[in-house]
N, C-alpha and C positions, 0 to 999 in steps of 0.2 A: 686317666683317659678322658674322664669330662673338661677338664683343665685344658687338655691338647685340643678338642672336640669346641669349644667355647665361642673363637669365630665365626665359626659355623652356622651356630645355632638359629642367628635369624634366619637365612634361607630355609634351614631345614624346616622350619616350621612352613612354607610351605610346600619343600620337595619331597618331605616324606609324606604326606597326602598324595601327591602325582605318582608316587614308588607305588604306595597301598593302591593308588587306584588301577596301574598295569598288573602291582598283582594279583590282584583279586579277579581280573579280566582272564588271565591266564589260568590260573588256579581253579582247581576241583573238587579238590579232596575238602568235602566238606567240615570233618572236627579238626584240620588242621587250620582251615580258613577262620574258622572262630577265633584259635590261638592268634592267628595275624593280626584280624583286626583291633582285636583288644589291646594286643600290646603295642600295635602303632596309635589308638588313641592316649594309652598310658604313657607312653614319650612323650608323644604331641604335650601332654600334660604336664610331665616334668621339665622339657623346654620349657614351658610357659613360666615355670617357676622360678626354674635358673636364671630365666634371664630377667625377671622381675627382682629376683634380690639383687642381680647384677647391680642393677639400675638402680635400688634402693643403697645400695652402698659406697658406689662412684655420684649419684646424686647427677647423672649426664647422661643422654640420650645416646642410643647406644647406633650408628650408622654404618649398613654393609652396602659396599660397590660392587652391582654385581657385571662381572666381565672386564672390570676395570677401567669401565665407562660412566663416569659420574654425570653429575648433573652439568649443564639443561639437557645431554644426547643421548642420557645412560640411565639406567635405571638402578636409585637410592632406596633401599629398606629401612626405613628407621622404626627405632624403639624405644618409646616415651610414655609416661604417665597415663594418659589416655589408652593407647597401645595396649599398656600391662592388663589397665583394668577391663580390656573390651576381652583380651585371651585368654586372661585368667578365666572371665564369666565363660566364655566358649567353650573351652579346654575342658571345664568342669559340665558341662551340657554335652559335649561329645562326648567325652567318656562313657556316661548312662545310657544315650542314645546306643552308641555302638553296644555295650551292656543287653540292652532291651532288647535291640534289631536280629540280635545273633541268635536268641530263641521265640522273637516273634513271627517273623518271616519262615515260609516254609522253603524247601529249596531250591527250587525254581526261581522263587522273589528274589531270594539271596545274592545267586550268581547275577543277578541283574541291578538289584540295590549299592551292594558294597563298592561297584565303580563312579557307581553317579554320585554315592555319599561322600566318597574321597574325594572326587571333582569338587564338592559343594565346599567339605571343610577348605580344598585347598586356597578356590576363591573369597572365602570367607575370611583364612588368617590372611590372605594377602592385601583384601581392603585394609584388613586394621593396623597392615606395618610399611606400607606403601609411599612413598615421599614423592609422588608423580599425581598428578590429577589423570593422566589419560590411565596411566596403571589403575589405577582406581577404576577406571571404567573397566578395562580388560577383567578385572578380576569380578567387577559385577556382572556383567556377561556369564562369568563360569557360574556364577552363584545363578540367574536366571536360566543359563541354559539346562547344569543339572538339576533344579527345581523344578523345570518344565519336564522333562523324563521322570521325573519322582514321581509327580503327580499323577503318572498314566501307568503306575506299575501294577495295577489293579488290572489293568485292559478293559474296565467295563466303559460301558458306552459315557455315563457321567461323569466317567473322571479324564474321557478323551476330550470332552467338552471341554470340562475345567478348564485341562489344561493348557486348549486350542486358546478361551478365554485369556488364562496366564499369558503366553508368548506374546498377543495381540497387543494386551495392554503394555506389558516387561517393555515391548520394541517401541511402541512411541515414549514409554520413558526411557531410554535406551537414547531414540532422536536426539529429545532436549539435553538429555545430559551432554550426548559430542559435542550439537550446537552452540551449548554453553563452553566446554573446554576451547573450542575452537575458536569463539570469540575472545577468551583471554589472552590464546596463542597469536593470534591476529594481533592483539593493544599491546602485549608484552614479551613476545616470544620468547616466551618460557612457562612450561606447566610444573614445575620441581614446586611445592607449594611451600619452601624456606623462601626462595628465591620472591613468588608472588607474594608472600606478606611483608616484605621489603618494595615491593614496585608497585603493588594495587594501590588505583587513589579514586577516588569515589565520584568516578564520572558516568557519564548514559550506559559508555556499553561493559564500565562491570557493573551496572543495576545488573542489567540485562544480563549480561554472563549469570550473575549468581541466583535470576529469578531461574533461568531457564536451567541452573545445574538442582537449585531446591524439587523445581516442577517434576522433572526429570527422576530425582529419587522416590518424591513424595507419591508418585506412579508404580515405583518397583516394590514400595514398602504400604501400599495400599492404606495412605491415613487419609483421616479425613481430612480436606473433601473431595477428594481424586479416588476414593477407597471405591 
């Protein structure tokens, strides 16, 4: 079954977050919703692993087409070294989280946590196997938007701030980041980022592209000196 199941696997890692997160929306029954989310982080996990010794075995980055529309008009998933080691570290942090959340939240938290946590992980494996610059974006969006409803699950008045804070700054890096992808799309019409490290050459406006994609993130991941 996993053998037949194998193509699959990139996407799934992040459609079964999107599945967890309508089910957990719908869903009620509290000791059953525990079972769910645990064992959709414990897949997400063994995905993770399958598809890294894939990769350690073939020694070849592993590329899913999804729709059947490849690159520069389509959206490519790939899975690579870097890839491995960002989901493996993830995969192994979601598990615990989901672990922890399931008897630390009370239940009211819950029905309203385990949707936005799914949105989070889904945007999250999706940065790390993405072969698009704008996809990248799309999928930061989900990671700031459900981070911005996390933040306010408390309802108290300082974590509405927080959060007002969060979004305000998330969306001007959010700006620079388009700004930036949009000026590559402009110089090379193409964001497939195989394609742009074959066609980028080191003129004004990819300085600029790349200041305004770093500015851009270095706002959604609060380092210094934007923190």
């Amino acid at each position: 079954i996993m053998a037949s199941l194998e193509p699959f696997f990139l996407p799934a890692i992040v459609g079964l977050p999107l599945i967890a997160a309508i089910i957990t929306t719908l869903w009620r029954h509290q000791r059953s919703l525990t079972f769910i989310n645990i064992l959709f982080a414990f897949l997400l996990g063994v995905i993770a692993v399958k598809l890294t010794m894939n990769l350690h075995s073939t020694h070849e980055l592993e590329r899913y087409t999804l729709g059947g529309w490849g690159a520069p008009l389509g959206i490519d998933l790939v899975y690579d070294g870097f890839s491995a080691i960002m989901l493996l570290a993830s995969s192994f942090v979601i598990v615990f989280v989901t672990l922890h959340s399931a008897y630390y939240f009370n239940i009211s938290q819950q029905y309203r946590f385990w949707p936005l946590w799914w949105l989070l992980v889904a945007g999250l494996n999706g940065a790390f196997i993405s072969g698009d610059a704008f996809n990248i974006y799309v999928t930061l969006e989900m990671i700031g938007l459900s981070s911005v409803a996390l933040v306010t699950l408390s309802g108290s008045k300082s974590a509405l701030t927080a959060a007002l804070r969060y979004a305000l700054v998330g969306l001007l890096g959010s700006l620079c980041y388009l700004m930036g992808i949009a000026l590559l799309y402009r110089a090379y019409g193409t964001l497939d980022l195989a394609n742009l490290s074959e066609l980028i050459e080191p003129n004004g406006i990819s300085v600029a592209a790349m200041a305004l994609l770093s500015i851009g993130l270095i706002l959604k991941t609060a380092l210094l000196p934007l923190h």
